[in-house]
C-alpha positions in Angstrom: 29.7 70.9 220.2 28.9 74.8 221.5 32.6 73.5 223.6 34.3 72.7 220.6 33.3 76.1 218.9 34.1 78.2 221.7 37.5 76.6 222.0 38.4 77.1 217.9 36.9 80.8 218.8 39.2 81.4 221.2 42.1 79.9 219.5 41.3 82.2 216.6 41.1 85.2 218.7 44.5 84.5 220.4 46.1 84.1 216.8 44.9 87.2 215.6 46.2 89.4 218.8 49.3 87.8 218.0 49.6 89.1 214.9 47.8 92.5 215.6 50.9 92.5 218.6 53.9 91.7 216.4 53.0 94.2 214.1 52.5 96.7 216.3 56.1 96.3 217.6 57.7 96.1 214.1 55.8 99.6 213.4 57.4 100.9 217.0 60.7 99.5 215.4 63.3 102.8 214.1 64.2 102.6 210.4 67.5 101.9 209.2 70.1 104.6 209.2 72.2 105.1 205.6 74.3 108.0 205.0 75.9 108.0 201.1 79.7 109.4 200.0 79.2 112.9 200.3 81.5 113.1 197.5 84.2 111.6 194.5 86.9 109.4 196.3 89.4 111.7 194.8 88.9 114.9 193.4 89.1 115.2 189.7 91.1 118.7 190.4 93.8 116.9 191.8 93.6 114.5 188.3 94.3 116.9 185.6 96.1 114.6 183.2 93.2 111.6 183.6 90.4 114.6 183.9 91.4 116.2 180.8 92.0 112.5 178.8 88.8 111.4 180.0 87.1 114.8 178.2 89.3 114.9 175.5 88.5 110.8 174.5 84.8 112.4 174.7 85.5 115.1 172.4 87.4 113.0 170.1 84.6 110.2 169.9 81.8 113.0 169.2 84.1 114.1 166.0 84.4 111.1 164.9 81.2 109.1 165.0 79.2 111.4 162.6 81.6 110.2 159.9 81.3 107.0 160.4 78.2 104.8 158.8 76.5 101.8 158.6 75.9 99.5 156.1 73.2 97.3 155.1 73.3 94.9 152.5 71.0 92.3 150.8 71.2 89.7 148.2 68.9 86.9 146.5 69.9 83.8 147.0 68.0 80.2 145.6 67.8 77.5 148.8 66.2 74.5 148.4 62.7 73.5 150.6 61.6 70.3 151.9 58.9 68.9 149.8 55.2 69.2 152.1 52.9 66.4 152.6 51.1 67.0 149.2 54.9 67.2 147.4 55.7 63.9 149.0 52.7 62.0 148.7 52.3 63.3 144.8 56.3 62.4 144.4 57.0 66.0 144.5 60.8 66.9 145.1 61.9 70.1 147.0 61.9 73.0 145.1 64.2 75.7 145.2 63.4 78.9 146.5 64.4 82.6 146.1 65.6 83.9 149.8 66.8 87.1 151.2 69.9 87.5 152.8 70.9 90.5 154.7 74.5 91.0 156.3 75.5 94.1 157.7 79.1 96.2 158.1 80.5 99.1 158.4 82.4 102.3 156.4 84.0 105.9 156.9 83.2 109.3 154.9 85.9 109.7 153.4 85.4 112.9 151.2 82.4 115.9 151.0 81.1 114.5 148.1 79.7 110.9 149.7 82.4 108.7 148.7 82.6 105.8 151.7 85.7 103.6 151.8 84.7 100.2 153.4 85.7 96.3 152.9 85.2 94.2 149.9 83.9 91.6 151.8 81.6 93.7 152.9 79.5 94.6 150.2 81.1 91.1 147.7 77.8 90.0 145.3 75.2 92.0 147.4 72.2 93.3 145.3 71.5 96.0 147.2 73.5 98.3 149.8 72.0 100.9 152.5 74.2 103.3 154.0 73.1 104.5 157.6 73.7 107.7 158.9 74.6 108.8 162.9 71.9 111.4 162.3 69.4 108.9 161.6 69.4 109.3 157.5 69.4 106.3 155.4 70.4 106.4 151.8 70.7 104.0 148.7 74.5 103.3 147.8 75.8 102.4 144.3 79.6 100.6 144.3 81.9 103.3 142.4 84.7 100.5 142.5 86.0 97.3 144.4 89.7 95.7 144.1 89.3 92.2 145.5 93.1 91.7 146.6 93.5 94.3 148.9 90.0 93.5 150.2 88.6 97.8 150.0 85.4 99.0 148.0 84.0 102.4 147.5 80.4 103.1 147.6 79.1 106.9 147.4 75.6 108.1 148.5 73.7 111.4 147.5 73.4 113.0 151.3 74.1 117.0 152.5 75.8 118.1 155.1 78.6 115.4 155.3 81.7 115.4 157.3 84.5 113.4 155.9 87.4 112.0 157.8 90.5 112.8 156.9 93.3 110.5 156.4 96.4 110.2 158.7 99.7 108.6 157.8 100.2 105.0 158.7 103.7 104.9 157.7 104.3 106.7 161.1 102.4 105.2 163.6 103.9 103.9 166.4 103.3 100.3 168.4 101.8 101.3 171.5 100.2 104.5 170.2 95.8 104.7 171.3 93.9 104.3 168.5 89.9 104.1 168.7 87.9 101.7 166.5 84.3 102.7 165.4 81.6 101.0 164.1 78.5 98.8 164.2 79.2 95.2 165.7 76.6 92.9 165.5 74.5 95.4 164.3 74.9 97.9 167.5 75.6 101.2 165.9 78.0 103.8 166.8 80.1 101.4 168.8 83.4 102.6 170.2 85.9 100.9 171.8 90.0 102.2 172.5 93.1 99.8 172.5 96.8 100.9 171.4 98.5 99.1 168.1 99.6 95.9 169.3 101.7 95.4 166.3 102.8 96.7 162.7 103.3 94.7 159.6 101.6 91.5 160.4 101.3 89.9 156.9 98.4 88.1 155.5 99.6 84.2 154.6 97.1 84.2 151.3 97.7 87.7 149.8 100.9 88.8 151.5 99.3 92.7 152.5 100.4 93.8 155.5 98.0 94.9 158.5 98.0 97.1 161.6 97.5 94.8 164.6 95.3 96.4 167.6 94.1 95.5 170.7 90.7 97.6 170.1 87.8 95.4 169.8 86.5 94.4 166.4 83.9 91.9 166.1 81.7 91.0 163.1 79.9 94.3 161.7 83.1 96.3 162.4 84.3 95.5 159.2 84.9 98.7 156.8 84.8 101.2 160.2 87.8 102.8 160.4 91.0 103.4 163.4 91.6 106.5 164.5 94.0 107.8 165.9 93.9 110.6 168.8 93.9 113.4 166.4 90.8 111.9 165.0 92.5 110.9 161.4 92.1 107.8 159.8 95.0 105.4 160.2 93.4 101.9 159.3 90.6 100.5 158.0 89.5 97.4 160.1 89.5 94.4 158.4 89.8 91.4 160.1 90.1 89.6 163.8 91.8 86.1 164.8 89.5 83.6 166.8 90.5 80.1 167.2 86.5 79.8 167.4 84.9 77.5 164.3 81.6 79.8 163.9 81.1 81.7 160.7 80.9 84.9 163.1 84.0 84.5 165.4 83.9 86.5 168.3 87.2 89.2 169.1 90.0 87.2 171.5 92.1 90.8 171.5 93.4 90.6 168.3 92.5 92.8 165.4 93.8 93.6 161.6 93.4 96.8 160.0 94.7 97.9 156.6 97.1 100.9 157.1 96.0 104.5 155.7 98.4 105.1 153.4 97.8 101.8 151.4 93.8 102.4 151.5 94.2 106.1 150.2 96.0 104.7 147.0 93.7 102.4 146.5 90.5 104.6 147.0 92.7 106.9 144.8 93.3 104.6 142.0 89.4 103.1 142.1 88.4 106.7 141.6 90.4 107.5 138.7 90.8 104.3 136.5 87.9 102.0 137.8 90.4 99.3 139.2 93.4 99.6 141.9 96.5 100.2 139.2 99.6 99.4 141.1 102.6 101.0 141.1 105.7 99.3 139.7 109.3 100.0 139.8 110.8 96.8 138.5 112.6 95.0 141.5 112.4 91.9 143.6 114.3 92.1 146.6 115.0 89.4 149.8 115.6 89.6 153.8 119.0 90.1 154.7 120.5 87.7 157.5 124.2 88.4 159.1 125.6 85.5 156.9 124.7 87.5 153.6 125.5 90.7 154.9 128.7 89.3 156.2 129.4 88.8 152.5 128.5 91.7 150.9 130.9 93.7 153.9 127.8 95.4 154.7 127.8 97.1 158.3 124.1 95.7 159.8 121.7 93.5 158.9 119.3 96.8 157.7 117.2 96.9 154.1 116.1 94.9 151.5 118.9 93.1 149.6 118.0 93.5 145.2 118.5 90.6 143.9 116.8 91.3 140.5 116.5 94.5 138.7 114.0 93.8 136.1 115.3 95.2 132.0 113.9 98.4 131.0 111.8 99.0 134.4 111.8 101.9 136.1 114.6 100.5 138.1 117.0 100.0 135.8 116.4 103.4 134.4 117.0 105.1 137.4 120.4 103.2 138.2 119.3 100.7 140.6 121.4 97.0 140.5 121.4 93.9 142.0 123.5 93.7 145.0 122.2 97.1 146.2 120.6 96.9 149.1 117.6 99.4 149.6 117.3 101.4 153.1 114.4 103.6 152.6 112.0 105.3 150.6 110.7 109.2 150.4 112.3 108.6 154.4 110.4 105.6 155.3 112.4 102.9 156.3 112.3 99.2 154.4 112.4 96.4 156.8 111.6 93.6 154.6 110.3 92.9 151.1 106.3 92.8 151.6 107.2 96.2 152.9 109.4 97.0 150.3 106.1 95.8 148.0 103.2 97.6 149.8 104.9 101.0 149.5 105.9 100.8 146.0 102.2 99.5 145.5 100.6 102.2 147.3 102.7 104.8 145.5 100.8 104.2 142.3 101.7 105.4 138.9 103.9 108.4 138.1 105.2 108.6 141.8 109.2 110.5 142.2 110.3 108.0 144.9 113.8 109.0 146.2 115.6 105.7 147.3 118.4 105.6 149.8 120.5 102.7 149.0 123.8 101.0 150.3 126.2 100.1 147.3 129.6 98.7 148.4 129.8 99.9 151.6 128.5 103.5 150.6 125.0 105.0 150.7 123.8 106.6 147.8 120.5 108.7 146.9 118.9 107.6 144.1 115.5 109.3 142.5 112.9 106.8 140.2 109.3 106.8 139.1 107.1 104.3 139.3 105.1 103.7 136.3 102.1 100.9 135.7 103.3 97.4 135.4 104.1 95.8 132.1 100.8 93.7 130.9 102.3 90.4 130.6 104.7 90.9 133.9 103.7 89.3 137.4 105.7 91.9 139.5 107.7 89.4 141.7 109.0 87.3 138.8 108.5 85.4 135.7 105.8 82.5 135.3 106.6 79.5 137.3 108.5 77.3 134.8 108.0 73.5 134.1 110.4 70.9 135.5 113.3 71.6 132.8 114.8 68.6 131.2 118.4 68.9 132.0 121.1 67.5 129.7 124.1 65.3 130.9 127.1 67.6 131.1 129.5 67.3 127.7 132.7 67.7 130.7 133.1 68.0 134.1 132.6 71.9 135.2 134.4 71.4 138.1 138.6 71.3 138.4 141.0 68.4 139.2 142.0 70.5 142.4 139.2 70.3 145.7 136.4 72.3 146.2 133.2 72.9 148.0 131.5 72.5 144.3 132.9 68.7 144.1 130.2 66.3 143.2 128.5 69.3 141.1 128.6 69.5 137.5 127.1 72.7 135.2 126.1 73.1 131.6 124.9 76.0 129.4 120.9 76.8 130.0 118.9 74.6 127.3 117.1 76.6 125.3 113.7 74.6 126.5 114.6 76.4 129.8 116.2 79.4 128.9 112.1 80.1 127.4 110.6 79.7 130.6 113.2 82.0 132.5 113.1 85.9 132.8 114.6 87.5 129.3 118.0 88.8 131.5 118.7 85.5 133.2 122.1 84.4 132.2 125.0 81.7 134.0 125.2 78.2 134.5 122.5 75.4 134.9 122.9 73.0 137.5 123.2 69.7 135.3 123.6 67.0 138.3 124.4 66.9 142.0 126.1 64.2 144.4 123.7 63.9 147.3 126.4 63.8 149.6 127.8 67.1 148.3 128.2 70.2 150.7 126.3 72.2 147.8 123.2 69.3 147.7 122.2 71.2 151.0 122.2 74.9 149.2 121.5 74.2 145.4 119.5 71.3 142.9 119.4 70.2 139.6 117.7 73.2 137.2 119.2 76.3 139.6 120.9 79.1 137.5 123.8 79.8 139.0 124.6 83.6 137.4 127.3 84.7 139.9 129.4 83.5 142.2 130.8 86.1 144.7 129.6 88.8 142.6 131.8 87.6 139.4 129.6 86.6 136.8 129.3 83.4 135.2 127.6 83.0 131.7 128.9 80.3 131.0 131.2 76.7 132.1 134.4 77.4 131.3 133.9 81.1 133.5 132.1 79.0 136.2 135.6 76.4 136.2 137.7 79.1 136.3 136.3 81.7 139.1 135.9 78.6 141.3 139.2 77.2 141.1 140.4 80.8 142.5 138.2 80.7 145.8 140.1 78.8 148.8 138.6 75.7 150.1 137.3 77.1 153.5 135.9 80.3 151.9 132.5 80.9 152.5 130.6 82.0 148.8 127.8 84.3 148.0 126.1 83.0 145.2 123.2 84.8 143.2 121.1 81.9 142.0 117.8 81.9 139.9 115.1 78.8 140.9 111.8 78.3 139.4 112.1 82.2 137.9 112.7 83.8 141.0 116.6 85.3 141.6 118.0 85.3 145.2 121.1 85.3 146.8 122.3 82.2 149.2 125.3 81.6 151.2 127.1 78.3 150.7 129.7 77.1 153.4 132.2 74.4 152.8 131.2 73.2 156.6 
């Protein structure tokens, strides 16, 4: 036994010099040499342009984010509970229940008085909104005024010492141009990020505004914050991202939506002074050009907005404008297409001197209008979509003996049942019936208004029978046509 303990002794004795000898070695061991970069890889003196961006981004950003706000918003909303086990053993059913909701967004300063411009979505059927300042502040915010189709509200607060943002001119910005977003995603406040505008003109597909397109990140609570541009004016006012993701809070892919300046000025504008966005209205629908109808007109590019309806005792008319003109610009800005064409006379509001340049037979032309509010009863693209008319058999072939392109088609006089459902100046030919094997089946259908036919008018058969029986066979033929209340012009080839 005394063996057995002297041997485990000594084993324990051998262990432990072990150790005591290893460590002494590891403490007689040198430490580990590191030397760091004495210095910058390259020296920002050698990097003025990026040295000087870099500060200036910094600059721009500290201007910037004092004017730009939080918002906090709650509502009261009824959900129903699960019955307990008292409620279910009694036969008790679920009961509904008053809940808080709170969503958060974001908004600009936009004058030194407290007025914020921000979404509509963002504070739609809320009860209560907070507004959140850089500084820390926090004040109640009552809605001055919302317009739901352009999707902008105005709130104001009672603060001091506020520094509003001024507006830039979106009209004029350029795709590829910086631009910095500002705001507070997912509730993280005073979030920046920098892109360029990817894009101009991207249209809505329900309300047909037009957006700024950026490559910024936006993401949900950046709604209301506004894009600036390097001079640290407001060009948009960020609205919207796409995601291909199903959640109810989509996450940014790279594209973002903002609604340009100019259009949000006019409405913050209008909501201040009458309560409600008034738009502007001159009294004209126009359509896209393509090289086949310009080709027919003898215009010299495919540039503008083609008029196809100038609407009776509009501003329009009064200022000279006709159908057939074909609109370039306004106050210098250039029309590309009619949303365009739309958004600006919109955003001019009521009482606005537009000067319009305008192409008219082959010869441009200034032209000066004011826009005024629109006519109660008028929807400002066209008349109310009419019923299917009832069309009358034709009383004697429209067309004549010889061939044409309008063979197989035959006109009558608009019934007066139609003629009530149309625009009051809509005057020519109805359609009446149409061979389906017909060149013209392709262009035109029964209940069309024909009103001119290479820019002859045609009130009436006999006129129709006459003009085309002077048009060659192979001749292509600019027609101004009205369907369903709406007037545009259309090409139709004998191929």
């Amino acid at each position: 036994m005394k063996k057995f303990l002297l041997f485990v002794l000594s084993v324990v004795l051998f262990l432990f010099a072990l150790y005591q000898w290893k460590a002494a070695k590891v403490a007689r061991t040198a430490p580990e040499k590191y030397t760091f970069a004495s210095g910058p890889v390259i020296d920002t003196k050698n990097l003025k342009v990026l040295a000087a961006l870099d500060s200036e981004f910094t600059q721009l950003v500290n201007s910037v984010v004092p004017s730009v706000v939080s918002i906090t918003t709650s509502k009261r909303v009824q959900v129903q509970s699960e019955p307990d086990f008292f409620e279910q053993f009694f036969g008790g059913r679920s009961i509904p229940r008053e809940q808080i909701e709170n969503s958060l967004g974001s908004g600009v300063i936009v004058s030194k008085e407290g007025h914020i411009l921000t979404n509509d979505h963002v504070i739609d059927g809320v009860d209560e909104i907070q507004v959140g300042l850089a500084d820390g502040r926090k004040f109640p915010a009552h809605l001055i005024g919302a317009d739901v189709p352009s999707d902008l509200a105005v709130l104001k607060i009672d603060a001091k010492g506020l520094t509003p943002l001024p507006f830039g001119d979106s009209d004029h910005v350029q795709v590829g141009q910086h631009v910095v977003a500002v705001g507070n995603p997912f509730g993280f406040e005073e979030t920046v990020t920098q892109g360029i505008i990817s894009a101009k003109g991207r249209r809505s597909s329900d309300s047909g505004n037009e957006y700024l397109q950026t490559d910024a990140a936006i993401n949900p609570g950046n709604s209301g914050g506004p894009l600036i541009n390097l001079s640290g004016e407001i060009i948009g006012i960020n609205s919207a991202i796409f995601s291909t993701q199903k959640s109810k809070t989509p996450a940014w892919q790279g594209v973002g939506f903002a609604i340009p300046a100019n259009f949000a000025k006019a409405v913050f504008e209008s909501l201040l002074k009458h309560g409600q966005m008034i738009h502007g209205y001159l009294g004209v629908v126009g359509q896209s050009l393509n090289s086949m109808v310009a080709a027919q007109l003898q215009l010299p590019d495919v540039q503008g907005v083609l008029i196809n309806s100038v609407r009776p005792h509009s501003p329009a008319e009064k200022a000279g404008l006709q159908a057939g003109d074909v609109l370039l610009s306004i106050n210098g800005t250039e029309v590309t297409n009619p949303e365009t064409l739309r958004n600006m006379i919109t955003a001019a509001g009521v009482g606005a001197e537009l000067d319009l340049e305008i192409l008219r037979n082959g010869a441009r032309k200034m032209i000066e209008a004011h826009t005024s509010a629109p006519p109660a009863n008028s929807e400002l693209a066209g008349a109310a979509t009419p019923s299917s008319p009832t069309i009358p058999s034709p009383t004697a072939p429209a067309t004549p003996g010889s061939p044409t392109v309008f063979d197989g088609m035959s006109v009558v006089d608009i019934p007066d049942a139609h003629r009530a459902q149309l625009p009051a100046d809509i005057n020519g030919v109805m359609v009446a019936e149409i061979d389906p094997n017909s060149p013209v089946a392709q262009v035109l259908q029964p209940g069309d208004v024909i009103e001119e036919i290479n820019r002859i008018a045609v009130p009436d058969p006999a006129t129709f029978s006459k003009v085309i029986s002077q048009i060659p066979p192979t001749q292509k033929i600019l027609l101004l046509i009205c369907r369903e209340g709406r007037r545009s012009y259309v090409i139709l080839s004998p191929e």
